[in-house]
N, C-alpha and C positions, 0 to 999 in steps of 0.2 A: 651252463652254470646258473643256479637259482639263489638268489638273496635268503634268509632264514625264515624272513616272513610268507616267503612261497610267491611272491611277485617276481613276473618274469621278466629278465633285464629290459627285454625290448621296450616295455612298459615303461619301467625307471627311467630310462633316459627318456621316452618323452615326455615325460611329465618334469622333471629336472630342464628340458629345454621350455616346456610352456613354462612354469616358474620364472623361470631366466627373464623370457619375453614377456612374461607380462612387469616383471619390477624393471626391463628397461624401460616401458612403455609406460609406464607410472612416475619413472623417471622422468622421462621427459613432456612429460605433462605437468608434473613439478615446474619443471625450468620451462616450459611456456608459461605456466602461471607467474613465475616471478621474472619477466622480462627485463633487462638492460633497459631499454629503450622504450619509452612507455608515448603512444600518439595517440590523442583521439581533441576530439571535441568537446570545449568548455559545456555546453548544454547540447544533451542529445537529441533534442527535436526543439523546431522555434516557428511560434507563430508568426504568419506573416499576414500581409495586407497587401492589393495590387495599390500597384505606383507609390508605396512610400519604402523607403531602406533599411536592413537593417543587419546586424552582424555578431556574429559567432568568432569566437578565438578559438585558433589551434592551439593544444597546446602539447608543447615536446618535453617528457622530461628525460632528464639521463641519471639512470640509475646505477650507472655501471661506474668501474674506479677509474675509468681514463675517458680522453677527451673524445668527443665524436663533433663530424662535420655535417651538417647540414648542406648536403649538393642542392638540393635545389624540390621546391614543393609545385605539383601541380596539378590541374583540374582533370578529374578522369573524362569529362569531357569538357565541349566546350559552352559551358549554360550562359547564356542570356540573362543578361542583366548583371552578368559578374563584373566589380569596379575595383576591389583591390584583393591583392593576397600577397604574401610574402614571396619575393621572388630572385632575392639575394643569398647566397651561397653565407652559411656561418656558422660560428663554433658552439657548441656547449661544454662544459667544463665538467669534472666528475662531482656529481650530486646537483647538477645546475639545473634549471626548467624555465623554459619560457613559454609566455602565451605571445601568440602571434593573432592579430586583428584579420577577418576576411569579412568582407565585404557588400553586399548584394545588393540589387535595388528590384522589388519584384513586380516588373514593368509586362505587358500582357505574354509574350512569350516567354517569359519565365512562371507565367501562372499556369503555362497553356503544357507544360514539361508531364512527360509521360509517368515517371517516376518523381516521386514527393523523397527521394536520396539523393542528397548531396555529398560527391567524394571526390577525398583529395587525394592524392600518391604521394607521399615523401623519401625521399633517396636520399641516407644515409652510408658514411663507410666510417669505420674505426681500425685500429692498425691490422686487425685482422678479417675483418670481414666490411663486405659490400652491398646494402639490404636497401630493400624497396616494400614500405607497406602502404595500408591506408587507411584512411580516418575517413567518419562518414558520418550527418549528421540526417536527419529527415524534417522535413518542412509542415506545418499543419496549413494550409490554404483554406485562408478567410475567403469561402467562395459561398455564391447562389448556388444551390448544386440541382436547384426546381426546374422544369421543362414547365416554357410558356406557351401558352397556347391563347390564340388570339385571332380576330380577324381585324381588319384596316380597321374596319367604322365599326361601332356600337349598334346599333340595329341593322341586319338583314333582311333586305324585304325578298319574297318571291310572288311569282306570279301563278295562281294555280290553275290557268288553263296552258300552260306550259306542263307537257306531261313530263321533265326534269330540269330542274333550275340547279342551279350550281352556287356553292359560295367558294371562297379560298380561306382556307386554317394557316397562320403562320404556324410552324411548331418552331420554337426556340431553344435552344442546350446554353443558358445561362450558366454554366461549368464553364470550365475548362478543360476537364479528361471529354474524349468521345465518348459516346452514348448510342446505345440502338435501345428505345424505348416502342411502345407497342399503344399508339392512339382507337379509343376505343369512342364509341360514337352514342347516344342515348337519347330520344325524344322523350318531352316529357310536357302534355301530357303524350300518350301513346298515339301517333298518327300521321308518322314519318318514316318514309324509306329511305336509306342514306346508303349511297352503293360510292365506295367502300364503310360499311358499318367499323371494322376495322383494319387496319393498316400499320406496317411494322418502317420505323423510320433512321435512318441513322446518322446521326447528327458528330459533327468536328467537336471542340470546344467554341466557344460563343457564335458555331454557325445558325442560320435561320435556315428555312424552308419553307418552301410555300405547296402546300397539299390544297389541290381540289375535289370539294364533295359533293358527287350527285345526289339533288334530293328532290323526291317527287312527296305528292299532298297526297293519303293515301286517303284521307277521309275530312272535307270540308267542316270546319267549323265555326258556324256564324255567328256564334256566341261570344266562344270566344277565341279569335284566330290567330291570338299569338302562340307560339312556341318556344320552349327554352330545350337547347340541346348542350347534353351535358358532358364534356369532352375531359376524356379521363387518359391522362398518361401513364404505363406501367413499364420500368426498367426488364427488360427479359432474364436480366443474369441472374437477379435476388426475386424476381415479380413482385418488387414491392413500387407504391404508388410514388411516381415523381412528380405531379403537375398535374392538374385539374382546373376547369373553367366552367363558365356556363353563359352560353351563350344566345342573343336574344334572335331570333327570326320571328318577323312580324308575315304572315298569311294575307295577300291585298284583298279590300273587300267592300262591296257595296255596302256591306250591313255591318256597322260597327259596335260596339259599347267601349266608350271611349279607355275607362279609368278599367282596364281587364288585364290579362296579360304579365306585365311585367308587374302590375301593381296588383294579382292576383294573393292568396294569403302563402305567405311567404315567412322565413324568419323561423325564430323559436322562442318559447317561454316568453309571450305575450297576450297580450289584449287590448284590443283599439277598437273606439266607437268613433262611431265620424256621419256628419251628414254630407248626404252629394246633392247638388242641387244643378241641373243643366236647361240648355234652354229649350229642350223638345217637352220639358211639364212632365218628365219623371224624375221624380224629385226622391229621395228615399234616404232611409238609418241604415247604416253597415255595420255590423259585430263581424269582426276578426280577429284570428289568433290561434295557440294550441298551446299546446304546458305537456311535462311529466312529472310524474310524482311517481312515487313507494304504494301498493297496496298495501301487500305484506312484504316480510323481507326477503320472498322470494317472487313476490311478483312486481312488475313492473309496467306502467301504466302512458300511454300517450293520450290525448286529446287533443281533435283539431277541428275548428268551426269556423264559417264562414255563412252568412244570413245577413239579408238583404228585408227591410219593411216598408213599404211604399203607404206611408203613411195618410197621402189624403183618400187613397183606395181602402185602406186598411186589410193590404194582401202582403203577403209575403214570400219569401224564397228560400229554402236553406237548404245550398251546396258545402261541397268540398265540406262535410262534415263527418267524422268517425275518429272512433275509439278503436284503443290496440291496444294488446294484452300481450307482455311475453315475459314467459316461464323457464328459465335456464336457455333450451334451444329450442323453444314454440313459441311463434309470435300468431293471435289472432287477433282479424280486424275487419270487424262490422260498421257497416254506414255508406258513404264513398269508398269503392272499389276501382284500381286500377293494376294491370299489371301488364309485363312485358314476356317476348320472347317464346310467344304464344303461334306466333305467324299470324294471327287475327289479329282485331281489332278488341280488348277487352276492357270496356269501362263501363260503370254505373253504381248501381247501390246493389247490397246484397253482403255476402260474408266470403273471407277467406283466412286460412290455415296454412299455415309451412310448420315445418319442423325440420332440423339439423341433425344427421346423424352424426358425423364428424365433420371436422373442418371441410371437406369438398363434399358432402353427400347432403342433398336438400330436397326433402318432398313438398310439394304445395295442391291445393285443391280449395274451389272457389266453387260458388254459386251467387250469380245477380241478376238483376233485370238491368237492363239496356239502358239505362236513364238517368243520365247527368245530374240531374238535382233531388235529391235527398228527398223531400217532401215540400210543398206549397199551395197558394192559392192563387197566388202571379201568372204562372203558367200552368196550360189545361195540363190535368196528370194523365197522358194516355197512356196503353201497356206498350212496352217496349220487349224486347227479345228476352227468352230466357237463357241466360249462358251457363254451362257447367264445362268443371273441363279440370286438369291437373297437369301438373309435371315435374322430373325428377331431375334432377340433375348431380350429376356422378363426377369422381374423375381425381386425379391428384393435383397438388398444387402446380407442378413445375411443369409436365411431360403431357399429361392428359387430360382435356374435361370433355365433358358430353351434357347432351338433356334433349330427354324424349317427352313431347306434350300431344296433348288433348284435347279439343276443343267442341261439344256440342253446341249448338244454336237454334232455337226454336224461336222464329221472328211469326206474331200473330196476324202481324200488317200488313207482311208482302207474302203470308200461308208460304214460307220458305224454309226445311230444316235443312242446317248444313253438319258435316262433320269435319274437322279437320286436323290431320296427324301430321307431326310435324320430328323428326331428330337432325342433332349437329354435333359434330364432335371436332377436336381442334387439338394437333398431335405437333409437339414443340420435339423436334429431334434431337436439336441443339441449340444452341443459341443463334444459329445462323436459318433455319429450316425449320419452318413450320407449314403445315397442310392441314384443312379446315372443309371438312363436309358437310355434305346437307341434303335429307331428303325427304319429301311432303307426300301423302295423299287425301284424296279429299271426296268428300262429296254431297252433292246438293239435290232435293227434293221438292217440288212446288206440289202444294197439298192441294189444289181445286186441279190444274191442268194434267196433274202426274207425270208430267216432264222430268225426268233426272239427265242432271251429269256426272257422270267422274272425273277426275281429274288428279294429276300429278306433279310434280317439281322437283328439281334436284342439281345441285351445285358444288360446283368444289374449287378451292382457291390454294395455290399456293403463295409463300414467299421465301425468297432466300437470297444466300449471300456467297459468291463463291469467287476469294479474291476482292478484287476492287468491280468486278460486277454484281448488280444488285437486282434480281428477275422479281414480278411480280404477276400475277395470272388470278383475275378473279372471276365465274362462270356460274351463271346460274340459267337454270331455264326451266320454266312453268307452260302446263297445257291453256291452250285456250280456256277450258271450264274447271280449272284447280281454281279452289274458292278460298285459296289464303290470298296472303300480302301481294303477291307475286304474279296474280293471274294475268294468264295470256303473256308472260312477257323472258325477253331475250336479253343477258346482257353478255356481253365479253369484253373484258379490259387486259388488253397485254401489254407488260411496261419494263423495260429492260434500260435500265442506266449505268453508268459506267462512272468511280471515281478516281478523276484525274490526280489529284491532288486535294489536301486539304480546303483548298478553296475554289475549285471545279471538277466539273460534274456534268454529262450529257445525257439525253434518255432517245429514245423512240418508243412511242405508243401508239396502239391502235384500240378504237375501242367502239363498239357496235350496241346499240341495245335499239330495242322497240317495243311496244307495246301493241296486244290485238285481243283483248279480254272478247270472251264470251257467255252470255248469260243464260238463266234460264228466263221464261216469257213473264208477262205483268200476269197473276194468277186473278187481279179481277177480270183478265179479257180473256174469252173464247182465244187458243191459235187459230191465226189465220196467214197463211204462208202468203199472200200477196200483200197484205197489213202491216208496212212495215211500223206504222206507230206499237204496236206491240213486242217490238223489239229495240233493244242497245248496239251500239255500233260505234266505234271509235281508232283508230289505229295511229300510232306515231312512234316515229323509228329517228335517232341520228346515227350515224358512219361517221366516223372520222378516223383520221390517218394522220401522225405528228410526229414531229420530234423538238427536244429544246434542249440549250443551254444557258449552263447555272453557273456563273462565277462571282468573286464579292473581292471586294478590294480595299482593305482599312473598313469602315462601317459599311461598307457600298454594296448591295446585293443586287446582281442584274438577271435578270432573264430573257432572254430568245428562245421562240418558238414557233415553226412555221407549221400551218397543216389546213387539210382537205376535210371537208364534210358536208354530208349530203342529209338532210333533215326532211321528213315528210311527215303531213298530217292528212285524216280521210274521217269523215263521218257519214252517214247517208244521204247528203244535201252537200257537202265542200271537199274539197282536198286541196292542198298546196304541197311546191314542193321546192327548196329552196338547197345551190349547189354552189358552194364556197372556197373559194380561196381564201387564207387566213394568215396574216401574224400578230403576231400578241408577243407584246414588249414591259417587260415590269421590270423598275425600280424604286429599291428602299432604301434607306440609313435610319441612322439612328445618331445624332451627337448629342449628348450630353442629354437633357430633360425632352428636346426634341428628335419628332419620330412624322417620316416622310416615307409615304407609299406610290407610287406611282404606277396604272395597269391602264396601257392603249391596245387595242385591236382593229386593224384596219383591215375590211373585210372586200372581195373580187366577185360577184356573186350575177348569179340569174335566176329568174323564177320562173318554174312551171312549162320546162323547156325550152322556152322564151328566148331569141336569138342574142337578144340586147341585152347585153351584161353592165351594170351600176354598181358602184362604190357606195361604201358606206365605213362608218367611222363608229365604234363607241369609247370613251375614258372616262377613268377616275381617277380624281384624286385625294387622297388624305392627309392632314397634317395633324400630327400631335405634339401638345405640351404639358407636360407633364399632367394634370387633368384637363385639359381641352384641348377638345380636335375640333377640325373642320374637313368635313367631307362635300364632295361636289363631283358630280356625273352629268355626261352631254353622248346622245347620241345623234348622230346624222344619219339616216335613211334605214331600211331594214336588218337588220343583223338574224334575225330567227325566222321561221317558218310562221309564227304566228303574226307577224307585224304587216304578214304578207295580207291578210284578213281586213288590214284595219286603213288600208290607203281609200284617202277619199277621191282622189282625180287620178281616172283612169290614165290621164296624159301626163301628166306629173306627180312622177310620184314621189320626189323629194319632201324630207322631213326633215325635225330636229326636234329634240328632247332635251329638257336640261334639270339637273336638279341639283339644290344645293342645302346642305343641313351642317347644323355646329350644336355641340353639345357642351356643356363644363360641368364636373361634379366639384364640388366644395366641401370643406370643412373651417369652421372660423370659432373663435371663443372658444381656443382650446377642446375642441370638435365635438362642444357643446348644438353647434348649430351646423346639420348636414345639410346639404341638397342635391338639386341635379335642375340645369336648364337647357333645352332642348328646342331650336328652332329651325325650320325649315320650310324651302318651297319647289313646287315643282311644275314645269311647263312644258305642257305635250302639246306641240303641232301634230303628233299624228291623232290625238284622241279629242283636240280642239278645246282643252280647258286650262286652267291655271287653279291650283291649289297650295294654300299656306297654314301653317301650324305653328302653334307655340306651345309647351310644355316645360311647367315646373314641380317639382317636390321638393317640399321643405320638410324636417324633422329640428326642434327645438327640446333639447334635455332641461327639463325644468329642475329635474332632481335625478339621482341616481337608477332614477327605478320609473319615473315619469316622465314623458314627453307630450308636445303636440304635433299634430302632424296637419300636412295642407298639401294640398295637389287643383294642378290650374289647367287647362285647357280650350285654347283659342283657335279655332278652324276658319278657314272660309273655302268658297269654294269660287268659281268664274267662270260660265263656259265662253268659249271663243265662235263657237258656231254660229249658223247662221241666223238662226231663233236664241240668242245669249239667252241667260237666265245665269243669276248669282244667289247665294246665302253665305250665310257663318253659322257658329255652331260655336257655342259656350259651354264648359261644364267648370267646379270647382268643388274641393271637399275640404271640409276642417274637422280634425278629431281630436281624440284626447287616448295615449297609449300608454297602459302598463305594461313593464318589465318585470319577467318573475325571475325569482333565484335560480338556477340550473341545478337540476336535481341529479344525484350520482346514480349512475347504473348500477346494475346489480354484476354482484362479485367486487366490484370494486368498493373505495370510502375515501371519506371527507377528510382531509388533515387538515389541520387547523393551526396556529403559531401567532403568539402576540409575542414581538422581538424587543426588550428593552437592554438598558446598561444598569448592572447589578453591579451600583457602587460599591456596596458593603459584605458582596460576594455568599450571599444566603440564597440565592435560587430563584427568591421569591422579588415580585414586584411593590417597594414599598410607596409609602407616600415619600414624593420629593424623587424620583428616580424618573428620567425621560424614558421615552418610548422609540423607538427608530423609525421614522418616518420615511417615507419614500424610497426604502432601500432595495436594491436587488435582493433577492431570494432564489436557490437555484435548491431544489429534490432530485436529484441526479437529473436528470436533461429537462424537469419540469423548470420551469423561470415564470419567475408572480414580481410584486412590488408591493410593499406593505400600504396601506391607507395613512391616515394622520394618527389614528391609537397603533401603529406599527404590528397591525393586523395583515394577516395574509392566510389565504383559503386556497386549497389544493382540491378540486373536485375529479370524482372519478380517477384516484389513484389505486391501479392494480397492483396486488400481494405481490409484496417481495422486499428485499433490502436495499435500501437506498441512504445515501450521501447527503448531509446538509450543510450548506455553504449559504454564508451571507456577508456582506461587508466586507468583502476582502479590500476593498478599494480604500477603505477608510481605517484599516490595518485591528478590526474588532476581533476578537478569538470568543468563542465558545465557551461557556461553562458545564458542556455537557458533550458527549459522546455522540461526535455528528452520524455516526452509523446505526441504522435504528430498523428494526423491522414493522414495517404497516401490516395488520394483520386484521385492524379493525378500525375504527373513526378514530381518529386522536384530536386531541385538543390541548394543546401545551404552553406555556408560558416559558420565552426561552432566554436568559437571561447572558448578557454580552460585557466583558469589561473590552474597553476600548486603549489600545496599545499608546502608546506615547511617539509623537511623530518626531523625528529627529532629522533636519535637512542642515544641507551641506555642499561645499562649495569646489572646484580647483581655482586659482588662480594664479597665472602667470606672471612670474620675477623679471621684469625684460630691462636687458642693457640701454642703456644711450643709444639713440639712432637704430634700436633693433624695430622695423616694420613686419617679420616676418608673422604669417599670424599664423597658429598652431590649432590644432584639432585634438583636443579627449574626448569626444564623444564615442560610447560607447566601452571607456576603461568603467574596468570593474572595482567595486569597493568592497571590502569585507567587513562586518561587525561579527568579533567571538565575544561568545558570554562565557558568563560563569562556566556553566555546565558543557561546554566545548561546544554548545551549536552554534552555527558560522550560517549568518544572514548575508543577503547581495545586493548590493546596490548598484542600478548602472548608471552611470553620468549621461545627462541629455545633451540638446546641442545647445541651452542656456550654462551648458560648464555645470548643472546644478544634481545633486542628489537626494532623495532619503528613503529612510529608515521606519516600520513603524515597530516598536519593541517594546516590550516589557518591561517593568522598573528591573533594575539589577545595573551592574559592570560591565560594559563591554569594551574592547578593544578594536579601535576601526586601524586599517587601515587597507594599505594599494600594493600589490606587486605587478608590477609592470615594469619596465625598465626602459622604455622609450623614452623619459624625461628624468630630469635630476629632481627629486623630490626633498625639501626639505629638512620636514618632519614626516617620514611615511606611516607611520605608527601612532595615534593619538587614544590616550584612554579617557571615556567619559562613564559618569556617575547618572542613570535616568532612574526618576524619582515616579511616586505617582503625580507629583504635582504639575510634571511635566519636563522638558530641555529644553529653553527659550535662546539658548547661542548656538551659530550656526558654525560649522565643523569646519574649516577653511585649512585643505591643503594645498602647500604654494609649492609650484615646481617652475622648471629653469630647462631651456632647450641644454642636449648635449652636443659638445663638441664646435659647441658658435661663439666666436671671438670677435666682438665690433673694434675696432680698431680706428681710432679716429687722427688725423695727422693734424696737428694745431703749424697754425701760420705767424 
């Protein structure tokens, strides 16, 4: 049978049964929507703060027409730091609702909680049914969410006839969620090998760590031998940056210039002249400094200069000097030239070019000569190397990058051309698994002898994570005659750790490298194969063999570490070789503004197959307060294959070293006046001298935009030998430094806002109307402070829509439409009326003889207004509340029903003029009867 309209039954009915199902299925999402029984959370997320309390109300209402019971509320689990909830079985009445107070105190394990949801279960029954739901509110945690990166002491020194010296990085998770972030390593200037360059680390909440980095000197520099390595943290999950430092390593050296290095030109949008004057009579004027500015509105402009006038010579010097130009994604930069990731060594003056294709795609190509300083008459201008060279670097954000580079060298002075190819690429599988390659060829050509070599290099490192083990494999390895970073040399690092728990952690590592460079010959001498002055020769290898354990306890961070290694060094005239037993013991804390390092190694050793085996000792210590530490090192007898070199009694070869330094930075007069003072000294029984130093920097803010600056330097030296001989060694500088404005990049602009109170509600700023001084200002996550004309400047703000909030604390509202689109400079005058504060009290009605003392902190107040919106106020633990509002009508009052309230309901009248009486409602415990018996 067919219906009329030619549908066939089959059809009808199921379309009459979807019909059906879906209006039941509507229905009953009706009647979930209008629930009996309604639970959740007074505020649905609530800031907190560690170590102070604070609390949220459930509240139950019952919407249905009969009674429900309340069995009983509880924590879906069991968090830390929970101090009250409701935990008594009780009724609610048809149309009844109560809030119920809960509790928290958010003490470190409760900051440390995996999830930021707090939920509760509530178990109700009514005559027919028996239900269990939950409420659930989320936490925003006031946390550091930055990875610190740090070592004990403020300068590291290394030794650079040590072919690897080593420092230790703490890396710190100032969070509380775990973190695996990805430490990335940078000298700067260029002339540092740091084996691990990078390192993937994974950190508890507020655990530390201590990382060790191999670093050899790839290229001596007597000028200026300090180094700043720049230590950059990147989260793996987002790769966005969490922590960065920069870190100083001082290179030891015969030949110094004292005021270099850290007090190098440094900084931005400045200018400072200053004279130095020391006591070796070279005396000179310093210009430094760099700025940016607008060319046009699409280019964009750097300068940076640094020049040196040795006034009674009437010569001069000017380094570290160049301009830089960049156009959307072209930056070019003439003058001082420096770059990295070359596998060479690249600096001097000449020009270079990049350009961005998109976010991961980057071309560069360079051309300079070899030669540190810009132009002078100070020092002789010989010709230095000619370098050309380029590289690209490819890859996507998250999963893949690479860069394949270039390097010619045309050196006139050693008739040596080199070439050098270099690619790496670095493949993130997951967030657990990353693999990192690398491979080099190379080759060199001496123009008189016609010698050449080839040579190669090639590397690959893994890391990952699988479980609570954590494998780490770094490998690289260079020919004897590969003429990059790497020649001649071997490393391997295997490191497998294991975590126990939150707070321990074990490893085993082995790790091998050595160095055996080979060169080609000096091109001004004839080869002569029995001549070894016409040849290089060097070799140095360590082995070692370890394992350690990490555990930490409250602040306390320990580590154990026992291990084997065998160090050798060979030149054409010496060799040593030195074979160890080792353990190495480090502790740290950290309470409150102080911060204690603790790193001993007591070493088992023999040298040069030597049957007689000697002890030896070295440690340190550090101690920090808040800006002052003190640092201090002692070693007893040899610890390395080079100290082997330096014993003066073949019979005794007992020693000791000791050193000790303290540094403090400052700020005073409102941090009008910085500084930094730095003192130290140091005594070698093995090298038979004593050395002391003093070092200060002052800067004094004359004006906003003006300072003076001063730098001091006090040396001496002592030797202890047998022919003594002492000096000192003075230097000091005073200058005078400008601060320039910070100029806005391109694409981005300047916002600008003078914030007043617009009495008379016109927009505009009249005569007779205040200004808002000092205030908070927040442009969606920007945050400024106005000046004393309640000015506030927004620079380098990127297109788009943003939020304007200010004064919230002092209860000010807007006269304008805080959502605004930046699209171009603004400059605005933004006019505020300020709300009327309205504060208020509870106070307790207490019987005769009633001691009992009661708690409202934390009930809630309501003000309605005219127009129904419902303001809150929450009672602090002075009993005390307010209000800041509007003139109009409102209506305060309390629903709570833990106490017997008086009056709960109070209507007031706020005017512009103000509400000068204070809101006072009085309650009364329920269900307490003092009862007194008279005699």
């Amino acid at each position: 049978m067919k219906p009329q309209n030619g549908m066939p039954t089959s059809i009808l009915r199921r379309s009459i049964l979807f019909f059906a199902f879906l209006l039941l299925h509507c229905s009953f999402a009706f009647a979930q929507e209008n629930k009996d029984v309604e639970i959740h959370f007074e505020n649905n997320s609530v800031a907190v703060e560690k170590g102070s309390t604070f609390t949220n109300f459930l509240v139950i209402e019952n919407k249905s027409s009969e009674e429900i019971t309340i069995q009983n509320v509880t924590p879906y689990e069991k968090y830390p730091g929970l101090l009250f909830y409701p935990k008594n079985e009780f009724t609610l009445g048809a149309g009844q609702s109560k809030n119920f107070p809960v509790k928290l105190i958010a003490n470190v394990d409760f900051m440390k909680l995996k999830s930021n949801e707090i939920k509760f279960l509530v178990s109700y029954t009514t005559s027919t049914v028996n239900k269990t739901e939950n409420a659930s509110f989320f936490v925003e945690k006031e946390e550091n969410k930055n990875i610190a990166i740090y070592t004990a002491s403020y300068e590291n020194f290394i030794n650079p006839a040590s072919p690897a010296s080593s420092i230790l990085l703490i890396v710190e998770n100032q969070g509380y969620g775990k973190r695996t972030v990805k430490i990335d390593l940078q000298s700067i200037p260029d002339g540092l090998e740091m084996i691990p360059k990078q390192q993937t680390v994974s950190l508890e909440g507020l655990e530390k760590q201590t990382v060790e980095i191999k670093i050899t000197v790839r290229k001596q520099n007597t000028i200026f031998p300090e180094f700043n390595i720049n230590a950059t943290a990147t989260d793996v999950l987002n790769n966005e940056i969490v922590g960065s430092n920069t870190l100083y390593l001082i290179i030891l050296s015969n030949n110094r210039q004292i005021a270099r290095g850290n007090e190098g030109v440094s900084g931005s949008n400045y200018a400072e002249i200053a004279y130095n004057e020391n006591s070796s009579g070279f005396n000179f004027l310093q210009l430094r400094g760099n700025t940016m500015f607008r060319v046009t509105e699409n280019l964009k402009s750097r300068f940076n200069i640094g020049a040196d006038y040795y006034h009674e010579d009437g010569r001069y010097n000017l380094y570290d000097t160049w301009l830089e130009l960049e156009r959307k994604n072209t930056v070019l930069r003439v003058g001082n030239v420096n770059s990295n990731d070359y596998d060479y060594p690249v600096f001097g003056r000449g020009g270079k070019m990049s350009t961005q294709f998109d976010k991961n795609n980057q071309i560069e190509v360079l051309a300079l000569e070899n030669n540190y300083n810009l132009y002078g008459t100070y020092f002789q201008q010989t010709q230095g190397s000619t370098i050309v060279g380029g590289k690209y670097g490819f890859g996507n954000a998250k999963s893949f990058t690479g860069k394949v580079s270039y390097i010619f060298d045309h050196d006139p002075r050693f008739n040596v051309d080199t070439q050098v190819a270099n690619a790496t690429t670095s493949l993130l599988i997951n967030d657990k698994h990353t693999i990192r390659t690398e491979v080099g060829f190379s080759h060199e050509k001496g123009l008189l002898n016609k010698d050449e070599n080839a040579g190669a290099s090639m590397g690959a490192n893994y890391e990952g994570k699988i479980g609570k083990w954590d494998i780490q494999s770094v490998n690289s390895l260079a020919t004897k005659s590969y003429a990059g970073i790497k020649r001649g040399s071997f490393f391997s690092n295997q490191r497998i750790s294991r975590q126990f728990s939150a707070t321990q952690r074990a490893f085993i590592q082995y790790q091998n490298s050595q160095v055996d460079p080979e060169f080609l010959s000096f091109q001004s001498t004839p080869i002569q194969t029995v001549n070894t002055a016409n040849l290089r020769y060097y070799f140095n290898s360590t082995e070692a063999f370890g394992s350690g354990y990490q555990f930490s306890a409250k602040n306390w961070n320990f580590l154990l570490s026992p291990k084997i290694e065998r160090q050798k060094t060979a030149s054409f005239y010496t060799s040593q070789e030195l074979f160890s037993y080792r353990m190495e013991a480090n502790i740290s804390t950290t309470f409150g503004a102080h911060g204690l390092n603790w790193t001993g190694e007591y070493s088992y050793s023999k040298a040069d197959n030597n049957p007689d085996w000697f002890n030896s000792f070295k440690t340190s210590l550090s101690y920090r307060y808040k800006s002052f530490s003190l640092n201090g090192t002692a070693q007893w007898n040899a610890t390395n294959v080079f100290d082997l070199n330096s014993y003066y009694n073949n019979v005794d070869r007992n020693f000791a070293n000791y050193n000790v330094y303290a540094s403090y930075n400052f700020q005073m007069f409102s941090s009008n006046l910085i500084g930094s003072f730095s003192a130290g000294t140091f005594y070698s029984e093995l090298y038979k001298n004593l050395n002391s130093n003093i070092t200060g920097n002052l800067e004094y803010k004359i004006s906003p935009s003006w300072s003076s600056t001063g730098y001091f330097n006090l040396s001496g030296y002592k030797s202890t030998a047998e022919y003594a001989s002492s000096g000192s060694y003075y230097q000091f500088r005073v200058g005078i430094k400008k601060y320039f404005t910070t100029a806005t990049a391109l694409g981005n602009h300047k916002v600008t806002f003078q914030f007043f109170e617009d009495k008379n509600f016109n927009g505009l700023l009249d005569s007779g109307e205040t200004v808002f001084a000092d205030e908070i200002v927040k442009l969606h996550n920007y945050v400024a402070m106005t000046d004393k004309n309640g000015k506030v400047i927004f620079q380098n703000v990127p297109e788009g829509i943003y939020t304007l909030k200010v004064n919230e604390s002092a209860g000010a509202r807007l006269m304008m439409d805080p959502v605004m689109m930046v699209n171009k400079n603004i400059n605005r005058k933004v006019g505020l009326v300020k709300n009327i504060k309205i504060s208020g009290k509870l106070t307790e009605i207490k019987q005769a003889y009633d001691v009992l003392e009661t708690d409202v902190t934390g009930i809630v107040v309501y003000a309605k207004g005219e127009d129904g919106e419902i303001y809150t106020a929450i009672v602090n633990q002075k009993n005390e509340f307010e209000f800041f509002l509007k003139d109009g009508k409102y209506e305060l009052y309390i629903e709570n029903d833990k106490y017997i309230y008086t009056q709960p309901t109070k209507t007031i009248q706020v005017t512009k003029e103000g509400y000068q009486e204070i809101v006072i409602f009085e309650y009364k415990k329920k269900d307490t009867n003092i009862k007194v018996k008279k005699f």
